[in-house]
C-alpha positions in Angstrom: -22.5 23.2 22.0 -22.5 19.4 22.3 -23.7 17.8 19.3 -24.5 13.8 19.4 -24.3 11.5 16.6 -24.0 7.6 16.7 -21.0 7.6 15.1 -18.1 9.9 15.3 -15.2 8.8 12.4 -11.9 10.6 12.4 -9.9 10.5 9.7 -11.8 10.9 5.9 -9.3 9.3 3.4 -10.3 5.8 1.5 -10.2 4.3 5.1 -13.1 7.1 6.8 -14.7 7.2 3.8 -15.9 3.6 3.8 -16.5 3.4 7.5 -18.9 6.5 7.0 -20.6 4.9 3.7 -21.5 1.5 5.9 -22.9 2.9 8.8 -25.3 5.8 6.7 -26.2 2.7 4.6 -27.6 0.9 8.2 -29.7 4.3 9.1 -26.8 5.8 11.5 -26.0 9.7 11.5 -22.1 10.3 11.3 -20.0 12.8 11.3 -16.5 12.5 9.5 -13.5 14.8 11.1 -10.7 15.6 8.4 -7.4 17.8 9.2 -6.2 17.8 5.8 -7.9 17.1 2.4 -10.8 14.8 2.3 -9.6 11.6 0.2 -6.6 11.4 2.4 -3.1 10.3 1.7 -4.2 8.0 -1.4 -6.0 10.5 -3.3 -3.3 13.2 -2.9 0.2 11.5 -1.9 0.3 8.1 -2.4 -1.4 5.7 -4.8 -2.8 8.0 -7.2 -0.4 10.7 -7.8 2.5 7.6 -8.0 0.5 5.0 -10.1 0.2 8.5 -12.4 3.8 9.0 -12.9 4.6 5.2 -12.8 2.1 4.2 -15.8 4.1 6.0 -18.5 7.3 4.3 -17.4 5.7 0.9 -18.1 3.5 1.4 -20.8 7.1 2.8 -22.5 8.8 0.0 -21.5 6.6 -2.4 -22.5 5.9 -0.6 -26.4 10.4 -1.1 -26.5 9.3 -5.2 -26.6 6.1 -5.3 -29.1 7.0 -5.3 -32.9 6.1 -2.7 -34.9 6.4 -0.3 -32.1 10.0 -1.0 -30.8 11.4 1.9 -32.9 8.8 4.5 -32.1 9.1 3.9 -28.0 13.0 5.0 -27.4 11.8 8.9 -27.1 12.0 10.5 -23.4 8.8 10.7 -21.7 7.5 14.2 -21.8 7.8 15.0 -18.1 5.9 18.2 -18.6 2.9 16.0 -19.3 3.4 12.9 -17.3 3.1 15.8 -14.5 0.5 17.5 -15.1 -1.3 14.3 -15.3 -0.4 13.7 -12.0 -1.9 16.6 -11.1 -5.3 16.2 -12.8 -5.6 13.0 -11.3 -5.6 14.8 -7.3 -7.5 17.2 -8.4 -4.6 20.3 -8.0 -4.8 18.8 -4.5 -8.3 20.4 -4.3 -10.9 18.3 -2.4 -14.1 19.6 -3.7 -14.8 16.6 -5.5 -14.3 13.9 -2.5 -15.8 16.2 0.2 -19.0 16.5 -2.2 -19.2 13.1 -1.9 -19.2 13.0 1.8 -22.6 15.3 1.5 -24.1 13.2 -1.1 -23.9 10.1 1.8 -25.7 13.0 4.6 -22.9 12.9 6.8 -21.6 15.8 8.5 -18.3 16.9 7.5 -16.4 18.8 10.0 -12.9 20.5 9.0 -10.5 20.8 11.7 -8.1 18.8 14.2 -10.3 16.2 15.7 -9.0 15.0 19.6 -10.6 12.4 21.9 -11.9 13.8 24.7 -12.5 10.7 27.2 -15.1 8.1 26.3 -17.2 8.8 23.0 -16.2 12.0 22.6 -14.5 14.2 20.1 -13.2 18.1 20.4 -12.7 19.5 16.7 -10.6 23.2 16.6 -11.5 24.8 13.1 -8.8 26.3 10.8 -10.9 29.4 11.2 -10.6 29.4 15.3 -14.4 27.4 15.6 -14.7 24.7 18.2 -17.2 21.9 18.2 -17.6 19.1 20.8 -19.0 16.0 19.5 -20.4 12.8 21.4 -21.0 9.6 19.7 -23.6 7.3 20.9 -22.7 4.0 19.7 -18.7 4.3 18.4 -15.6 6.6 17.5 -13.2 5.1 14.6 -9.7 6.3 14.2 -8.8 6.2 10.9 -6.0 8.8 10.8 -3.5 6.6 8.8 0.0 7.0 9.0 3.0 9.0 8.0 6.6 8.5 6.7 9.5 8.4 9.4 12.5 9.9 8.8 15.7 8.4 10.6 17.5 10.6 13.2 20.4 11.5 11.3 23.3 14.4 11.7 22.4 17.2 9.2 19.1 15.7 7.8 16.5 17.9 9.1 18.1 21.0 7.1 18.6 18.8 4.6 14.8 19.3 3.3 14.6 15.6 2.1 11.8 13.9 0.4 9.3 11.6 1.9 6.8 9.7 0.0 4.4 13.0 -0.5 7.4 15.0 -1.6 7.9 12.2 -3.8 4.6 11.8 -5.6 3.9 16.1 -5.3 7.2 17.3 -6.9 6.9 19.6 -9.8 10.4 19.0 -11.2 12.6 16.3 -12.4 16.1 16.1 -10.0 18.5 15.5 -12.0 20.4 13.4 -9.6 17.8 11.3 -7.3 19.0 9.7 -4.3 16.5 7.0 -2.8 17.1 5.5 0.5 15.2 2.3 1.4 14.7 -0.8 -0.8 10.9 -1.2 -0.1 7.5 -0.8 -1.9 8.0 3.1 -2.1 11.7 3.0 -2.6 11.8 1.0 -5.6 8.3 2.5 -7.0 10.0 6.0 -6.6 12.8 4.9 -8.2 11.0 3.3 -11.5 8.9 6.6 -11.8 11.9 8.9 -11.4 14.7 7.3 -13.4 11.7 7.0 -15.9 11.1 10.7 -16.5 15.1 11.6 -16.9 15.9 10.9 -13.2 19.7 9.2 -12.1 18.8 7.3 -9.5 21.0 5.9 -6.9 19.4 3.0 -4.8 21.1 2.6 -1.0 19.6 -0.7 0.5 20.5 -1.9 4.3 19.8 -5.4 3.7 20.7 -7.4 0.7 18.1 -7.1 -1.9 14.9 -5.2 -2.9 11.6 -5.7 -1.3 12.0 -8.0 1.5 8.9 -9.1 2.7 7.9 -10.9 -0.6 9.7 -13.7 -2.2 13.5 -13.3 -2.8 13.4 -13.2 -7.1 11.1 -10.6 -6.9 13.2 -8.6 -5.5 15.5 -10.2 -8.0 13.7 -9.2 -10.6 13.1 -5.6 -10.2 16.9 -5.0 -9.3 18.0 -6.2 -12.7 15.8 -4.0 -14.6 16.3 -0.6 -12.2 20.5 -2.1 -13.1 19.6 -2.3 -17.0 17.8 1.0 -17.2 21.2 3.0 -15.4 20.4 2.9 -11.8 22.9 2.3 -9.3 21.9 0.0 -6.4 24.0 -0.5 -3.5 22.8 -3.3 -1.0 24.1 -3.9 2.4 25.0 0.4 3.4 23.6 2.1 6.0 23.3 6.0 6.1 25.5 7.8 8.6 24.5 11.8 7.8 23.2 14.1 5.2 24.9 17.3 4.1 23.4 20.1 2.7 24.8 23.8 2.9 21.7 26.1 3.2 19.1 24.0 3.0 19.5 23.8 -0.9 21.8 22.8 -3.4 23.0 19.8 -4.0 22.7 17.3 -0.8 25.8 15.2 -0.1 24.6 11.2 1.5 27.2 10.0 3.9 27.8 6.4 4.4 29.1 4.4 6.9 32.4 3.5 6.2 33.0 6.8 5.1 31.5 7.0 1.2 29.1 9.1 -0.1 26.6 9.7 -2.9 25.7 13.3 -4.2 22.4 14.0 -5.8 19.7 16.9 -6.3 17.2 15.5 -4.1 17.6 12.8 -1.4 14.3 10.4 -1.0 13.7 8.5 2.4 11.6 5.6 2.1 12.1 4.2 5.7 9.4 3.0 7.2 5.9 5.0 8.7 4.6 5.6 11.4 0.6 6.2 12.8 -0.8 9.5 12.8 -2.2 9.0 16.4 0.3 11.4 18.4 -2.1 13.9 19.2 -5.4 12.7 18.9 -6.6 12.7 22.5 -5.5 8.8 22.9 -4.3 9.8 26.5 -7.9 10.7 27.5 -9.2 7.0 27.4 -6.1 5.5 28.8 -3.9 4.9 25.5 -0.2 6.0 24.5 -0.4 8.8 22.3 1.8 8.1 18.9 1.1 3.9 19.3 -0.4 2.0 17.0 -3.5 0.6 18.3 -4.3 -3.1 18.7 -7.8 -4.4 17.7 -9.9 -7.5 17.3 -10.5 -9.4 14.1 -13.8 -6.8 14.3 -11.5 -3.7 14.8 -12.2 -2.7 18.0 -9.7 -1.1 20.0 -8.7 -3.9 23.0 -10.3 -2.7 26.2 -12.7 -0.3 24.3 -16.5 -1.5 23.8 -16.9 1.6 21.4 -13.5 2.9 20.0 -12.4 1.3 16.2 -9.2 1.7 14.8 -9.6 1.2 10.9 -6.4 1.5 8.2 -3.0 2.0 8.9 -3.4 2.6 13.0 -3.8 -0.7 13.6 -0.8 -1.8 12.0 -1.9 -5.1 10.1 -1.8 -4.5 6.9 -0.5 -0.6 5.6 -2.3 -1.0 2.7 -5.3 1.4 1.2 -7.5 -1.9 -0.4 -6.7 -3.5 3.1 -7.7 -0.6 4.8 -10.9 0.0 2.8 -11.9 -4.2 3.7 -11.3 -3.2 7.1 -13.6 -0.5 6.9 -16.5 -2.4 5.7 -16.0 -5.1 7.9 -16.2 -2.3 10.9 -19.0 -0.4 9.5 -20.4 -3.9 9.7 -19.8 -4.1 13.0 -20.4 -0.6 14.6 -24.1 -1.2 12.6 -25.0 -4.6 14.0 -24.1 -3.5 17.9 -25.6 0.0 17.3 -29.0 -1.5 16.0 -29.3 -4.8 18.0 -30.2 -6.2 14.3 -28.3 -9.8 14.6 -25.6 -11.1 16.1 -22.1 -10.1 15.7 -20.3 -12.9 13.6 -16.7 -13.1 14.3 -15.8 -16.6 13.6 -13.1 -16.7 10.8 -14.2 -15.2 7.3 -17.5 -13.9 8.9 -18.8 -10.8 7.9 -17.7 -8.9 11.3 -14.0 -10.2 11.0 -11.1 -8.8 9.2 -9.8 -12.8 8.4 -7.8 -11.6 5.3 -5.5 -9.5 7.2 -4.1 -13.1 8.8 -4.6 -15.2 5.7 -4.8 -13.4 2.0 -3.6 -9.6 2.1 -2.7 -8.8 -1.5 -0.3 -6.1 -2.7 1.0 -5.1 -6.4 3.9 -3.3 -6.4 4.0 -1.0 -9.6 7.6 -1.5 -11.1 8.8 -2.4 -14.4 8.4 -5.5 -13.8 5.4 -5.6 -11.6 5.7 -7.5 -8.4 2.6 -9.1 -6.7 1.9 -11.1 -4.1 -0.9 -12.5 -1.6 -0.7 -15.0 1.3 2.7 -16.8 2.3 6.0 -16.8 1.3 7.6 -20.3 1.2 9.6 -18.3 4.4 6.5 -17.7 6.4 4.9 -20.5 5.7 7.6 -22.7 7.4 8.0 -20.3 10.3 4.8 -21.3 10.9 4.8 -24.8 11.1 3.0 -25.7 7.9 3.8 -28.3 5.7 4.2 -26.8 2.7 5.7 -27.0 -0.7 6.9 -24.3 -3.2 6.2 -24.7 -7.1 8.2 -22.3 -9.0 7.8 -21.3 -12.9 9.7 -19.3 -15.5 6.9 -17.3 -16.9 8.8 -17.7 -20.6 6.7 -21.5 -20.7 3.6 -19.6 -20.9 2.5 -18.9 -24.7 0.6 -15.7 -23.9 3.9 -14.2 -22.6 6.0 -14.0 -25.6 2.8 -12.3 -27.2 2.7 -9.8 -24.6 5.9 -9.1 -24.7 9.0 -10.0 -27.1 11.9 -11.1 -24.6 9.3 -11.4 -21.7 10.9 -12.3 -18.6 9.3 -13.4 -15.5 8.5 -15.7 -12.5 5.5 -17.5 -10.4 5.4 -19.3 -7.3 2.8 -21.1 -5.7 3.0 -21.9 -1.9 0.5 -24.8 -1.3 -0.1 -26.3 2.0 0.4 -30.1 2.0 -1.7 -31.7 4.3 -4.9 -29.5 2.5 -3.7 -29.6 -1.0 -4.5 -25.9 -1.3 -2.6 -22.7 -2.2 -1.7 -20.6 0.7 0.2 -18.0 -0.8 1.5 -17.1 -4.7 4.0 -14.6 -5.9 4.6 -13.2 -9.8 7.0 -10.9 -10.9 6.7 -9.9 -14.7 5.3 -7.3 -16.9 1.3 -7.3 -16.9 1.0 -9.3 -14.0 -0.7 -6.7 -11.6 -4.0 -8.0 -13.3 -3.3 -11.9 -12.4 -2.9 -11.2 -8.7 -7.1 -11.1 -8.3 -7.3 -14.4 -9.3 -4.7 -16.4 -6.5 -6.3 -13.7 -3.8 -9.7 -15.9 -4.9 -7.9 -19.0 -4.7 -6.3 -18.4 -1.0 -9.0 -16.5 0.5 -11.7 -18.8 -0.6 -9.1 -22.0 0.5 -10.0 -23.8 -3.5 -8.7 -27.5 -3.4 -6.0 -28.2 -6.1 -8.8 -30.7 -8.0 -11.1 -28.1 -8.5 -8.3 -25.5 -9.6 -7.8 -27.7 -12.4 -10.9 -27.0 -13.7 -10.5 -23.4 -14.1 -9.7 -23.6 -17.3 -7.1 -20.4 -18.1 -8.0 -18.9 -21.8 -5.4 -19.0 -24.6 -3.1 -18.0 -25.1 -3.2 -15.2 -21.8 -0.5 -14.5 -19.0 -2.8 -16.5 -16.9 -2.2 -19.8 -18.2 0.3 -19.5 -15.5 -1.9 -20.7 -13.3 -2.5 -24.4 -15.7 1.5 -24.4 -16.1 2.0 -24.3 -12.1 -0.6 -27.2 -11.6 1.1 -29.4 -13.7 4.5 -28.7 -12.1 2.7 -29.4 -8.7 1.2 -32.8 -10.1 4.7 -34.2 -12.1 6.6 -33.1 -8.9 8.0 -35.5 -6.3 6.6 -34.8 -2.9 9.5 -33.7 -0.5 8.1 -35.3 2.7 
């Protein structure tokens, strides 16, 4: 039987979810496909489970540098807690909650492998052997996400490593943790793990920790993972992984002929789009490629096939994903009904501007990292004239109150010609919270004089922001 909706999502994590919450809100009948657990990868493997074993490493940390409490925070965490926290928060990796939800919107919810089957149509197999074939009127969006790689190495597939689900799922502490990669995940994983009793050891390819943001972030979060007992070693490369069995402990071969031992081996290398069997072949497309869209998230070449999230590979982020989503529920709405016109121009509601301009991400380390816009690096790669204004966050009054021996740094990126702030970057404890406030100022392109009259309250960490205009106005102008 052929059943027809107008719109047929795949995919119902954070990214599905949203798609299917703007189109039911314009009158359209959806139905959502999901392989796994509805809530997808966030909910159950990602940013809940590891905010949930991350928060108890900074809210210690932090305790060790207020007075009064310095002597009462030196105590291990109590990992039996911490993880069964983690589990409360998924849910025992039980969707009943999120696929409730789904109901509550009057979509269709349809468990099984979902595959394209040429133009506007979707096969689903059932777990239980069921088939259903359904056609969608007006649009299909993909919003499978994506999934960690692991690097073709001699011994590693009986190595049983960890990937970021392993990561943020395991019910044990290793006592030796091995973490390969230098990214987001890499140095979150890290935090969380050495945290709860972990020893970690850090093996970065390039030469410092988190790469795509500003280089003393990077800085930053090195020195601490250093002070709490991790050993980071920049500029090595993986050669194998040994393992006898399958179990035991797992033996890290570098080039050059060192190794690292540890309980557990973590790769955080890099992902890759779910999309390798999902039908793409039937409507013309490369299965396993990330699919390229317009600033309205439709697939290039396809009036009625979206890709939403991680497939489109512009910004691997959940909030980014979730915007995305809303801007192509948008979209898929207004061409379904005929009611307007599709507005594309730039920051229109039909375009997905921020994923050029103002994507923001918080990484959640001790100290936090966050960032949104340009780095001074990308900035100048791209022909703007531009000028960095850095500050020690130790200037700021509200910092020493937050934190006794606070330590931390700002930069604002502001476009010249403009005078307004294209990108910003803070690394410091309790700064996660500040990053909302230069993702305003970017996205919504505020001129310098009228920053100056948003007045900061005192004494908070965000009298940054004051402190970084007056840097910017008693500062010589390069050009």
């Amino acid at each position: 039987m052929t059943l027809d909706y107008d719109v047929v999502v795949l995919g119902a994590g954070p990214v599905g979810e949203n798609v299917v919450d703007r189109v039911r809100a314009a009158g359209l009948d959806v139905a959502v496909v999901e392989a796994e657990l509805v809530g997808g990868e966030c909910s159950y493997w990602a940013c809940m489970p590891s905010k949930s074993l991350l928060r108890p490493a900074i809210a210690r940390s932090e305790a060790r540098r207020v007075a009064g409490l310095r002597g009462h925070a030196f105590h291990p965490l109590d990992a039996h807690d911490v993880l069964a926290h983690r589990d409360a928060v998924v849910g025992d990796w039980k969707d009943d909650g999120q696929a409730a939800w789904v109901a509550s919107t009057g979509a269709d919810l349809y468990r099984g492998h979902g595959r394209l089957h040429g133009p506007r149509q979707v096969v689903v197999e059932g777990p239980e052997g069921d088939r259903h074939v359904l056609t969608a009127r007006h649009a299909v969006a993909v919003c499978t996400g994506s999934r960690a790689v692991l690097p073709d190495l001699p011994g590693l597939p009986g190595a049983h490593p960890w990937t970021s689900r392993e990561a943020t799922s395991s019910g044990r502490v290793p006592e030796r943790l091995v973490v390969v990669g230098g990214g987001v995940v890499g140095v979150e994983m890290a935090t969380a793990w050495q945290a709860l009793g972990s020893q970690v050891t850090l093996l970065v390819r390039g030469e410092g920790l988190l790469p795509r943001m500003e280089p003393f972030a990077g800085e930053h979060v090195a020195a601490a993972l250093a002070e709490r007992g991790a050993d980071i070693r920049t500029g090595v490369s993986v050669a194998a992984v040994v393992r006898d069995g399958g179990t035991g402990p797992v033996t890290v071969v570098l080039e050059g002929g060192d190794h690292v031992e540890g309980d557990e081996v973590l790769f955080a290398t890099g992902r890759r789009p779910r999309t390798e069997d999902i039908g793409l072949e039937s409507v013309g497309l490369e299965p396993g490629s990330w699919l390229s869209v317009d600033d309205s998230l439709r697939v290039l070449g396809h009036d009625w096939l979206y890709a939403v999230g991680d497939v489109n590979h512009r910004a691997l982020l959940t909030h980014q994903g979730k915007y995305q989503a809303r801007i192509a529920g948008a979209a898929i709405a207004v061409r379904a009904t005929g009611d307007g016109a599709v507005d594309t121009t730039p920051w229109g509601p039909h375009s997905a501007t921020a994923d050029h301009a103002a994507v923001p991400q918080v990484v959640f380390t001790d100290p936090e990292a966050a960032a949104v816009g340009l780095t001074l690096a990308a900035a100048e790669a791209a022909g703007r004239r531009v000028r960095a204004v850095d500050l020690d966050l130790t200037s700021v009054a509200g910092a020493e109150l937050y934190a006794q021996g606070y330590a931390g740094h700002a930069r604002m990126v502001v476009d010249l010609e403009r005078e307004t702030v294209v990108g910003a970057t803070f690394v410091g404890p309790g700064l996660g919270e500040l990053l909302h406030s230069a993702t305003v100022a970017v996205t919504g392109e505020v001129p310098l004089a009228r920053l100056w009259h948003a007045v900061p309250s005192y004494p908070t960490l965000s009298e940054a922001w004051l402190r970084l205009l007056e840097a910017y106005r008693d500062g010589a102008d390069p050009a």
